[in-house]
C-alpha positions in Angstrom: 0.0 0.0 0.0 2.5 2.2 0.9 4.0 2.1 -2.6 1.4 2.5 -4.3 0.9 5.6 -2.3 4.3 6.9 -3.4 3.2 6.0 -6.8 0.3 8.3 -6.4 3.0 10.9 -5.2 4.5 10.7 -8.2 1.6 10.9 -10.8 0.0 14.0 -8.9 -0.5 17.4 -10.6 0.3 19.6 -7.6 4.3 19.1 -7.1 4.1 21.0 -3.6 1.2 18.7 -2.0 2.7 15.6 -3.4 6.2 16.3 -2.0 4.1 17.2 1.6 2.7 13.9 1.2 5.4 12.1 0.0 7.6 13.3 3.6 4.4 12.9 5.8 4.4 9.0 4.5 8.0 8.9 5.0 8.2 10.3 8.0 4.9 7.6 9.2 7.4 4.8 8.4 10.2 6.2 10.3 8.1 7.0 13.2 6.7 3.0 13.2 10.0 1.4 12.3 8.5 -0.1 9.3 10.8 -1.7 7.3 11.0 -0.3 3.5 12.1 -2.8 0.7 13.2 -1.9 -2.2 10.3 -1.3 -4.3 9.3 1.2 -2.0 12.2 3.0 -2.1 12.3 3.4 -5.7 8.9 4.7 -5.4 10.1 7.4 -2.9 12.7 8.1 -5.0 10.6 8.3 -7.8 7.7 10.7 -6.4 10.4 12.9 -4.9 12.4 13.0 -8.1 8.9 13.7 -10.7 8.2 16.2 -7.7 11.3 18.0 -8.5 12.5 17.5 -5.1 16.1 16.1 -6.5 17.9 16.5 -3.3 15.3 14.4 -1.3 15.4 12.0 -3.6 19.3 11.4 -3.4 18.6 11.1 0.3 16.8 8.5 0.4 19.6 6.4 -1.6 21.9 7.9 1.1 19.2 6.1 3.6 19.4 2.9 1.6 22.7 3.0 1.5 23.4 3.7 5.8 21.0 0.1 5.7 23.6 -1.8 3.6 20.5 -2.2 0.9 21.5 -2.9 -2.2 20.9 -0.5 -5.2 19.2 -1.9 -8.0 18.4 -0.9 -11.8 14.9 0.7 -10.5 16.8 3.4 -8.0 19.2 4.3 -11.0 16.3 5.0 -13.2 14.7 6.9 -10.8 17.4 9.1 -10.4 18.5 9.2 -13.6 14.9 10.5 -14.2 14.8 13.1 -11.2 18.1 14.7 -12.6 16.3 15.5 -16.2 
């Protein structure tokens, strides 16, 4: 659910409501110590990067990385993407 919510994020029209939404999710999952795969990261990367919010986005690889997760082709397309 939760990626699909980032998903959301990053198909909304309104770039400065999506990025709100996109740190109040992320911010729900810290607070719970819910533990994010993958998939959901590169959907937070994604939202955050479509958003324009490029520097968020490369902090949430900098997150993955501090949890020894490993990067896959997903997270470089996302950022690849947020950089255009």
């Amino acid at each position: 659910i939760m990626t699909l919510l980032f998903l959301a994020c990053a198909r909304s029209s309104f770039p400065e409501y999506a990025i709100q939404k996109t740190d109040a999710i992320r911010r729900y999952l810290t607070m719970r110590s819910i533990d994010i795969n993958i998939k959901t990261y590169s959907a937070m990367i994604q939202a955050y990067g479509r958003q324009g919010a490029v520097y968020e986005a490369f902090n949430v690889v900098d997150e993955m990385l501090a949890k020894k997760i490993k990067l896959d082709s997903n997270v470089f397309a996302n950022l690849m993407s947020a950089c255009l």
